[in-house]
C-alpha positions in Angstrom: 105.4 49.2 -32.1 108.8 49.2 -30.9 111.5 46.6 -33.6 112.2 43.6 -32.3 115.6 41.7 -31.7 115.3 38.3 -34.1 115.1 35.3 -32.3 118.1 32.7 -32.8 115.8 30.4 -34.9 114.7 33.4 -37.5 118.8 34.1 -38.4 119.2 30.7 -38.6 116.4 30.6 -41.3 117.7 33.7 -43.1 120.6 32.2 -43.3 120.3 29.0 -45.0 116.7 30.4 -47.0 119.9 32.9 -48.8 122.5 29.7 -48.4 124.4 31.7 -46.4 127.5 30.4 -44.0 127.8 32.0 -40.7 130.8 33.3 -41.9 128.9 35.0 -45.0 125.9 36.4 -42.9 128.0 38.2 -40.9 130.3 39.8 -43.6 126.6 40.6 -45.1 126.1 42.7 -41.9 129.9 44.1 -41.6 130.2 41.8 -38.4 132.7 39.1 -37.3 132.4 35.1 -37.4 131.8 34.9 -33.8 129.7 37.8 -33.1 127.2 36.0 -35.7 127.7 32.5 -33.7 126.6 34.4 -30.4 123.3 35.9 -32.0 122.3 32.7 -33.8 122.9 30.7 -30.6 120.9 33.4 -28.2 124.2 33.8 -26.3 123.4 37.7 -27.3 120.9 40.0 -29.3 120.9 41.4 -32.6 120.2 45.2 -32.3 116.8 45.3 -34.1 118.6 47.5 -37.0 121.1 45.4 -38.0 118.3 42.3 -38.2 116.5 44.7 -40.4 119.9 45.4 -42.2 120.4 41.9 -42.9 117.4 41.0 -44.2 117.4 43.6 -46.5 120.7 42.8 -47.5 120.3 39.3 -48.3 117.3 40.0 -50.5 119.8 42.1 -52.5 122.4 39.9 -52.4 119.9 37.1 -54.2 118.7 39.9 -56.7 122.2 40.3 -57.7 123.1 37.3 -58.0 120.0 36.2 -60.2 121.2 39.3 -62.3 124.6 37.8 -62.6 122.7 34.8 -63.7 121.1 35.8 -66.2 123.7 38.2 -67.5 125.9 34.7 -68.0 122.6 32.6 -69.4 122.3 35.7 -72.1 125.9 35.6 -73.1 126.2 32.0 -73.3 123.0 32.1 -75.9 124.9 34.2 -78.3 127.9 32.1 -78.4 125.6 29.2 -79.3 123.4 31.0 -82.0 120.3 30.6 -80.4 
């Protein structure tokens, strides 16, 4: 089965599932503000790679930022003495 472009509404819901801004999703996929606008509104296609791409990427992004997380929760529990 060949990949499929995303339709509008999935970037949309990648998007704000990772609370992403437009302008964040499409630094996430090394692309500009507006090209982003134009996929999410169907005006054009995302190549199926880079939907792949960004999906991935975001996952990361969150695992990485949970990291950071707790990273800064662990820290904050020495200084306290817990």
């Amino acid at each position: 089965m060949k990949p499929q472009s995303p339709k509008p509404e999935e970037l949309k819901q990648l998007r704000e599932c990772h609370n992403l801004t437009q302008r964040r999703a499409a630094r996430l996929v090394f692309s500009s503000l507006r090209a982003w606008q134009y996929w999410e509104s169907g005006d054009n296609l995302m190549h199926p790679i880079i939907w792949a791409y960004a999906k991935y990427a975001a996952r990361r992004r969150d695992q990485k930022i949970e990291k950071a997380r707790a990273r800064i929760a662990s820290t904050s529990e020495i200084g306290t003495g817990i």
